[in-house]
N, C-alpha and C positions, 0 to 999 in steps of 0.2 A: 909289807911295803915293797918288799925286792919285787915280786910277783906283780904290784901295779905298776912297780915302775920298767919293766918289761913288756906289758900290756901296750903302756902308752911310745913307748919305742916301735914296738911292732905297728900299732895303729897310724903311728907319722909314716910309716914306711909304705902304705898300704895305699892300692893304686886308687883312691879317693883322696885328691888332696884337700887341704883347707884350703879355703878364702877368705882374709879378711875383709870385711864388709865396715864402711863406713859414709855417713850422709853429715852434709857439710850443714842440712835442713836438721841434723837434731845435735843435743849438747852432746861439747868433746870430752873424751874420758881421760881423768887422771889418776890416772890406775894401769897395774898391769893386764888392761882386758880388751878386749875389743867391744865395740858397737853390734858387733851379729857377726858369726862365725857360718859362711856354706860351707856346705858337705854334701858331694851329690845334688840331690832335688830338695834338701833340706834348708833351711836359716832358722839359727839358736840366736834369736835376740838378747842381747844381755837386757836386766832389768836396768827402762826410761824412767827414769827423775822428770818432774815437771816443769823443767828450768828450760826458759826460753834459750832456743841456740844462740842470739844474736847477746844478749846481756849477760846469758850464766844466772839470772834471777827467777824467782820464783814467780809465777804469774799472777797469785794475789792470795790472798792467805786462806780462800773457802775452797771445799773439795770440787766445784762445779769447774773451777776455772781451770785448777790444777788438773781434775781429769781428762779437760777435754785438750792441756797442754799435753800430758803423757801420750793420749793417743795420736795425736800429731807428731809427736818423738818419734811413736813406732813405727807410726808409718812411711816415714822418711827414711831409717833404719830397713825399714821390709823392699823398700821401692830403688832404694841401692843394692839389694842384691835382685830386682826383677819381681816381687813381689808385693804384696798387697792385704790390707787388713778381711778379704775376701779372702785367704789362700792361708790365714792361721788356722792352726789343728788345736793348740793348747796355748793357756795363757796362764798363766801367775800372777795372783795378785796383794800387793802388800800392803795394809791398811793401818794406819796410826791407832785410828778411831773406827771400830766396825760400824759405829752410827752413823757413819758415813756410806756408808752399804749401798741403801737406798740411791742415795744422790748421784752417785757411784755409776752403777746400775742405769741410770736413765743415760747419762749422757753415754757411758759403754755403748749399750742399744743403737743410740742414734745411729751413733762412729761403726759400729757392724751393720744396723742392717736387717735382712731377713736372716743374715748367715748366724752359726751361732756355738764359735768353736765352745770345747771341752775347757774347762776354767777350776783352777783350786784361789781360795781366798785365805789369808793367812794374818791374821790379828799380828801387830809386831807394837814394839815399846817406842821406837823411835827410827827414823829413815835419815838420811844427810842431806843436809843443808835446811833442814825443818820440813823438809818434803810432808803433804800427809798420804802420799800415793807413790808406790812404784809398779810397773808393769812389766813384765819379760814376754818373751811367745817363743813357739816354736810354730812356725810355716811353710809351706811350701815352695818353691821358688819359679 
């Protein structure tokens, strides 16, 4: 623990600063985290909930509608720090129901494109606020 927590002393110190990044276009966090963290040419998107910015609600209880809110999150999140759902490298994704995969998957698609960054999918028990979808990335800036 002594050793990480030295690592991360040295790394605040180091002539990359942070940037906290946040878009007023995606839900605000109540938590101790940020919306997307630059570093350099990079953005660490924190994992988007499908919660409309403007209500804090959930856009409607099917994966279709939910996904296509999450990718609107990210993108709002990528476009505050200068970037763009063209310019992610990797993404995260966390699913209630992998049955949802599929549905998942098409509207993804749309929302990228030809592009087609590198993706892990990860079955989970439950998400907050009844979410059935959360999304993270790492991007370019």
């Amino acid at each position: 623990m002594r050793h990480y927590l030295e690592s991360i002393t040295t790394f605040r110190r180091s002539q990359m600063p942070l940037t906290t990044l946040s878009s007023d276009q995606a839900p605000k966090v109540y938590g101790p985290y940020s919306q997307a963290i630059a570093l350099d040419s990079l953005i660490f998107a924190s994992g988007q909930l499908p919660l409309d910015p403007t209500t804090m609600e959930l856009p409607g209880p099917g994966i279709r509608e939910q996904a296509a809110q999450v990718l609107l999150n990210l993108r709002a999140v990528l476009r505050a720090g200068g970037s763009d759902l063209n310019r992610v490298a990797k993404t995260t994704l966390f699913l209630v129901d992998l049955a949802d995969f599929p549905v998942f998957n098409e509207v993804y698609a749309e929302a990228f494109g030809s592009h087609r960054p590198a993706r892990t999918t990860v079955g989970v028990a439950s998400l907050p606020r009844g979410a059935r979808v959360e999304l993270d990335a790492i991007a370019l800036r």
